[in-house]
C-alpha positions in Angstrom: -162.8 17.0 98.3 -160.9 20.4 97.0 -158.4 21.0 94.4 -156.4 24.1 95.4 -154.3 25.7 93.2 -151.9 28.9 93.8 -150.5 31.0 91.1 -148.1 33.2 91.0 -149.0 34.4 94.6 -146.8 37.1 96.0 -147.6 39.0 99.6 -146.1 42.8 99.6 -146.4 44.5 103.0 -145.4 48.8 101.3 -141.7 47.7 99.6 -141.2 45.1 101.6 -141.9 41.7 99.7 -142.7 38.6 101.3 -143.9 35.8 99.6 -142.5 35.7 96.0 -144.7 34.4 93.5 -145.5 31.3 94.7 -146.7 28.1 92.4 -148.7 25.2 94.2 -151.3 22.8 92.6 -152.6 20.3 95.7 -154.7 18.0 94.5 -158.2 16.8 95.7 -157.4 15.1 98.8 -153.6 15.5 99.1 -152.4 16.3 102.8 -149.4 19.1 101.7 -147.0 20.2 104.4 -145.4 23.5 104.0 -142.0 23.5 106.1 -139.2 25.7 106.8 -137.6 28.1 109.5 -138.8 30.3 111.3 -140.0 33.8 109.5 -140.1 31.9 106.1 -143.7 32.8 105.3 -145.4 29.4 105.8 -148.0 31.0 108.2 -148.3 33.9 105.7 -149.3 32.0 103.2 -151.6 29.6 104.9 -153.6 32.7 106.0 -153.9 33.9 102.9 -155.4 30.8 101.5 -157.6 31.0 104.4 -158.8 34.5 103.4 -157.0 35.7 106.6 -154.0 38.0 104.9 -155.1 39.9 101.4 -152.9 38.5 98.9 -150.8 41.4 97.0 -150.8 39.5 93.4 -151.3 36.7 91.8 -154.0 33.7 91.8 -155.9 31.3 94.6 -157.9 28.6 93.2 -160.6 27.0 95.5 -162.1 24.2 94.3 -161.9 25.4 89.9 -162.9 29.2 91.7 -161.3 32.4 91.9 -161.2 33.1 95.8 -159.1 36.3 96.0 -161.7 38.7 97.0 -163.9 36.1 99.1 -164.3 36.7 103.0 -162.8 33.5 104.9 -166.6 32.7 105.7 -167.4 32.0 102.0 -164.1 29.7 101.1 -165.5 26.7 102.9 -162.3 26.0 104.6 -161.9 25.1 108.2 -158.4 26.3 110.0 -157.2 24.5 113.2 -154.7 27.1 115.3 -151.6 26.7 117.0 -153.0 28.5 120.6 -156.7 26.1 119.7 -158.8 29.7 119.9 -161.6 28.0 122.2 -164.1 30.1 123.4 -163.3 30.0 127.6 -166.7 30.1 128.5 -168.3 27.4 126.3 -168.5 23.8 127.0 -166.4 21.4 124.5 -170.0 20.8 122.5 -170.6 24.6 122.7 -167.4 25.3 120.9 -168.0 22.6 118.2 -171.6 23.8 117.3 -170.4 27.6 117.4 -169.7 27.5 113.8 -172.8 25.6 112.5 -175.1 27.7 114.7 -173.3 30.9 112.5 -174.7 29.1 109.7 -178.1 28.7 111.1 -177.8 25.0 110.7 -180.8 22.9 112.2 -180.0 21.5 115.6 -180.5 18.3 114.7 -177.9 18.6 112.3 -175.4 19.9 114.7 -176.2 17.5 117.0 -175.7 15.1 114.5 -172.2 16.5 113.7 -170.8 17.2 116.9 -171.6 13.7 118.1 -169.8 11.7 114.9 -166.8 14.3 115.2 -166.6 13.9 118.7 -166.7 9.7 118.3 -163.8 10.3 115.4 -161.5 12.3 117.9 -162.4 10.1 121.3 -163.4 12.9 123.3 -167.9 12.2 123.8 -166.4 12.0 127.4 -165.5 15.6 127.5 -168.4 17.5 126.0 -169.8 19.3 128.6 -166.3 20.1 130.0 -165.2 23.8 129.4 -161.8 24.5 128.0 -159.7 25.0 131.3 -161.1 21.6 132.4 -158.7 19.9 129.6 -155.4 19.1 128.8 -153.5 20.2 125.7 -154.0 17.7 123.5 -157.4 17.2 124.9 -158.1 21.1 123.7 -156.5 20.5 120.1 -158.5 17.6 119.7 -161.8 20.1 120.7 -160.2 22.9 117.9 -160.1 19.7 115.3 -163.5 18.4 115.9 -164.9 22.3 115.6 -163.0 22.1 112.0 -164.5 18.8 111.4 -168.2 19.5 111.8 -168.1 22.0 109.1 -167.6 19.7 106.8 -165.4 21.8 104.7 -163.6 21.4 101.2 -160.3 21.6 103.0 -158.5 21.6 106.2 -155.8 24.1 107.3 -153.4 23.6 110.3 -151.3 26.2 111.5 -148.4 24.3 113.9 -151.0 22.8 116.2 -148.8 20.5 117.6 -146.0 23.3 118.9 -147.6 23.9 122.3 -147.5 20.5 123.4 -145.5 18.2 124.9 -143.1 15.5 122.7 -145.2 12.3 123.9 -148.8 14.1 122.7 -147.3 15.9 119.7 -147.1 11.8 118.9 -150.1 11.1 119.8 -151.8 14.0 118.1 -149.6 13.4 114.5 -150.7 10.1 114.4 -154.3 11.4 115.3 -154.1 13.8 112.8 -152.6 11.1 109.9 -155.4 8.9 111.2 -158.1 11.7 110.3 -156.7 12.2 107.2 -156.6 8.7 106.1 -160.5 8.3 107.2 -161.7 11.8 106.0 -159.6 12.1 102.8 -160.2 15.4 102.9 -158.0 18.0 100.8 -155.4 19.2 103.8 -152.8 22.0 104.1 -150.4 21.8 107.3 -147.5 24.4 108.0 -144.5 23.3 110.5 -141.2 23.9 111.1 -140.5 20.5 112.8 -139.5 18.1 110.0 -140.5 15.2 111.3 -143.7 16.0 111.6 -143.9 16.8 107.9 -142.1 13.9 106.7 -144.4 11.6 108.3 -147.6 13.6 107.4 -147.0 14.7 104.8 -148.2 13.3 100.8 -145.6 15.8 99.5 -143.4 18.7 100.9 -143.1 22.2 99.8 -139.9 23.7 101.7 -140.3 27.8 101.8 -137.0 29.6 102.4 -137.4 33.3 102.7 -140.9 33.5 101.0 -139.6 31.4 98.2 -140.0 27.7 97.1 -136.8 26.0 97.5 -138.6 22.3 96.8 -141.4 20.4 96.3 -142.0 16.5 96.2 -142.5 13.4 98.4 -140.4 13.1 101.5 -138.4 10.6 100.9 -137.5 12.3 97.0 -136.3 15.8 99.5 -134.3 13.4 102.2 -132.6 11.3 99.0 -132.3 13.8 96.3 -132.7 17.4 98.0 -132.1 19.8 95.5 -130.1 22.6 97.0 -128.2 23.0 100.2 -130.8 24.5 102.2 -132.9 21.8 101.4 -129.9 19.2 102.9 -129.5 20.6 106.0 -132.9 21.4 106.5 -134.4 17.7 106.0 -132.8 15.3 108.2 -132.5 14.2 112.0 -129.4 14.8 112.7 -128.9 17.3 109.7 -126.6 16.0 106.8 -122.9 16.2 107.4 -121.1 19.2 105.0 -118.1 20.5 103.9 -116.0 22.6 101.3 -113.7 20.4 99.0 -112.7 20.9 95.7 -113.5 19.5 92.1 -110.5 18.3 90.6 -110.1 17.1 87.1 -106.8 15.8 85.4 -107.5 16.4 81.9 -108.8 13.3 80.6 -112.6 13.7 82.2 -111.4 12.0 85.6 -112.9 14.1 88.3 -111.8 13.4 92.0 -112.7 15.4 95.5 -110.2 16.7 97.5 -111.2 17.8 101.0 -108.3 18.9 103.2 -105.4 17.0 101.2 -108.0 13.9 101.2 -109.0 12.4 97.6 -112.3 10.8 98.3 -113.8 8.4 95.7 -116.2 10.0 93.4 -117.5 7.0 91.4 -121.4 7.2 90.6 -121.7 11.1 91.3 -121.1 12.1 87.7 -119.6 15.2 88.3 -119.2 17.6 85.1 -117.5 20.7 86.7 -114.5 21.6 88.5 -114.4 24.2 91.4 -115.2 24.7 95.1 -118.4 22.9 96.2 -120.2 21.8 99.2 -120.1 17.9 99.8 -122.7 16.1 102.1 -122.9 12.8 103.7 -125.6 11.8 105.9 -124.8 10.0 109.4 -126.4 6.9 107.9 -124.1 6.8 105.3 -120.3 6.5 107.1 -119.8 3.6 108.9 -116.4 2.8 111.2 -113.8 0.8 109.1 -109.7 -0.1 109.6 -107.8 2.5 110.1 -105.9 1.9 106.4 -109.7 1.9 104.5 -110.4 5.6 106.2 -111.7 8.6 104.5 -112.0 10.5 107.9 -110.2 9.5 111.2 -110.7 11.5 114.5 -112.2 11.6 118.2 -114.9 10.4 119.5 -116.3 13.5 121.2 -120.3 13.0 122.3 -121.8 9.9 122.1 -126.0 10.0 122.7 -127.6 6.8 122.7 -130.8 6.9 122.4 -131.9 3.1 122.7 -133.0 2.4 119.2 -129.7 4.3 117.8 -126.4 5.4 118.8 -125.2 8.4 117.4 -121.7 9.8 117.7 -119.9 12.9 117.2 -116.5 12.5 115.4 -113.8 15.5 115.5 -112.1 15.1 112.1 -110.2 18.6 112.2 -110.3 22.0 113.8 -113.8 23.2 113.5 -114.9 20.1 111.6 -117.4 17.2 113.3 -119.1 14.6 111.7 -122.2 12.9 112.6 -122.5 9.1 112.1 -125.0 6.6 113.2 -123.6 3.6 114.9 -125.3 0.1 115.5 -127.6 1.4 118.9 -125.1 -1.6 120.5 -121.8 -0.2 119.4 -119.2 -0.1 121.9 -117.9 2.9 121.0 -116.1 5.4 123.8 -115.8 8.8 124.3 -111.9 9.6 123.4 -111.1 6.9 120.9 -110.2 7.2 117.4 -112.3 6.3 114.7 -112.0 5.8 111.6 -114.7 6.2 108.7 -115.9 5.4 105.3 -119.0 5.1 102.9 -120.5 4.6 99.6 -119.8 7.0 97.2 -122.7 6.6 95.4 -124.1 8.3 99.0 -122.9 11.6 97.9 -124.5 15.1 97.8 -122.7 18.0 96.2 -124.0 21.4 95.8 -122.3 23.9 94.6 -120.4 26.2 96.7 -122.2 29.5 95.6 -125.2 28.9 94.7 -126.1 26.0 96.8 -127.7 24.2 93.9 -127.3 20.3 93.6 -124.4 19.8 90.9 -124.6 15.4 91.7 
C-alpha cells in the first residue's frame, strides 16, 4: 500500500489554466473519489497522477517519491478506463498477462496472477473468450483484473461504470467496494455520478472548475457541505434553495424572511444580516396543518419509486420544493400541502460568495 500526496499541482495548457494548485494527501490504502461536473478537471488530474498529462507545476508524491518526470511505466500504478481499452484480438487471459509479459515476468508467475485475479472478479469462465464475446460488465471486470495482476501500489479508475447499464453499474460498485475491502490497496476513482462516490468513497474531494471546493467523508459533505456548490451537488434529489434575507432587530435576534415569510432560525447561529441562500433538503420538510406551515402550495409531480415517494410542491411562481413523503403517502396530484421542518436542518450560504455562513 501507497501514500500519495499532491502539492500545489496546477495543469496550464499556453494561458489557459486548468487545474489550480491542487492539495491532496491520500493515505495508504484510502479509496478517494474525485467528483464533480462535467469539464471540472477530475480526469485531468487522474492522468496526471498516472503520468498520462505532464503536470505544469507543483508536486506528486508516489509512495515518499518525487514522480513528476517518471514515465507511467515506472509509477507502479495500474488505471482501469472508462471505454475498458481491451486489446480485440486477445483472449480475456491474453489481455490480463499483456502487462506482465511487458515486464518479462515468468509465466508461471502470470499464470499464477491471472488465475487468482480472475477467481477474485468471477470471470475463470471467460478466459479464453475474446472481448466481443462479452458483455459490458463482463469486459470491465477483464480491464480490472489486467489492473489487478500488476500488483500495483495504487489503483486508478477513470468513470468505469459510465457505459453501462443502471442494474450492472450496481453490480460492478459493489464489485468494486468488494475489491477494495479485500485488496486494501491505495485507490483513486473519478465520477461525476454522486452516488457512486458516496458509497465508494473513504472521503470525497469535489473539483469545481479545476479547484477544490471540499474534501471530507460523505456524510461530513451531505450534512455540513461547505459552500453552495457543494449543496446542490451532493444529494439525490438535490437540496432545496432559495434567496431570503437576514434580518436582525437590534438586540442580536436574527430571523429569515423569504417572500414575506419569517421562518424560525433557532440553532443556525446566524452572525450577519443580508441576502443569503437558504437550503433545506427533501428529507427535512414534512406535511403539517395548514396553521403550523412554513410553505403551502400544489402538489405538481409525484414519482414513487417504491421504497420512497417524492413530491414536487409549487410554493410560488418559479419556486418548487422537493420533499420526501412516507413511500405510502396518499398524497395527489393538485392538492395543497402544507410544510414544515426543523430548523436546526438549515443550510445557509451566503448569497455572493456561496460560502456556508450556518
Amino acid at each position: 500500500m501507497t501514500a500519495i500526496a499532491l502539492r500545489q499541482i496546477r495543469k496550464t495548457y499556453g494561458s489557459l489554466q486548468v487545474i489550480h494548485d491542487i492539495d491532496i494527501e491520500i493515505a495508504s490504502g484510502e479509496f478517494l473519489v474525485l467528483v464533480g461536473p462535467s469539464g471540472c478537471g477530475k480526469s485531468t488530474l487522474l492522468r496526471m497522477i498516472a503520468g498520462l498529462e505532464e503536470i505544469s507545476g507543483g508536486v506528486l508524491d508516489i509512495g515518499g517519491k518525487v514522480v513528476n518526470a517518471l514515465p507511467p511505466s515506472d509509477r507502479n500504478i495500474a488505471m482501469v478506463f472508462q471505454d475498458y481499452a481491451l486489446y480485440p484480438h486477445m483472449s480475456v487471459r491474453e489481455n490480463m498477462a499483456f502487462g506482465l509479459k511487458m515486464r518479462r515476468a515468468d509465466e508461471e508467475t502470470i499464470k499464477r496472477r491471472v488465475l487468482q485475479a480472475a477467481d477474485i472478479l468471477k470471470i475463470q469462465p471467460f478466459l479464453d473468450r475474446r472481448p466481443a464475446q462479452l458483455s459490458g460488465g463482463q469486459r470491465q471486470r477483464v480491464a480490472m483484473g489486467r489492473a489487478i495482476v500488476r500488483e500495483p501500489s495504487a489503483f486508478l479508475f477513470d468513470e468505469p461504470l459510465s457505459n453501462l447499464d443502471a442494474a450492472l453499474r450496481v453490480e460492478m460498485r459493489l464489485e468494486i467496494a468488494k475489491l477494495h475491502n479485500r485488496m486494501k490497496a491505495t485507490t483513486i476513482y473519478v465520477t461525476h455520478d454522486q452516488v457512486e462516490a458516496m458509497t465508494l468513497a473513504d472521503r470525497i474531494v469535489v473539483l469545481n472548475s479545476g479547484a477544490i471546493e471540499q474534501i471530507g467523508p460523505p456524510l461530513d459533505l451531505y450534512h455540513r457541505p461547505a459552500s453552495l456548490f457543494v449543496a446542490r451537488f451532493i444529494g439525490s434529489p438535490t437540496m432545496n434553495t432559495m434567496p431570503v434575507d437576514v434580518v436582525g432587530d437590534g438586540t442580536g435576534r436574527r430571523t429569515i424572511r423569504q417572500s414575506g415569510r419569517e421562518l424560525p432560525a433557532s440553532g443556525i447561529g446566524l452572525s450577519q444580516d443580508g441576502p443569503a441562500i437558504l437550503g433545506i433538503r427533501p428529507e427535512d420538510l414534512s406535511p403539517c396543518l395548514a396553521e403550523d406551515a412554513w410553505f403551502s402550495g400544489k402538489l405538481a409531480v409525484a414519482e414513487r419509486l417504491g421504497s420512497q415517494t417524492y413530491g414536487y410542491v409549487e410554493i410560488g411562481e418559479g419556486q418548487m420544493l422537493t420533499v420526501e413523503f412516507p413511500r405510502n403517502a396518499t398524497i395527489r396530484v393538485g392538492e395543497q400541502i402544507h410544510l414544515r421542518g426543523n430548523p436546526e436542518t438549515f443550510h445557509l450560504f451566503d448569497a455572493r460568495s456561496g460560502l456556508r455562513l450556518s
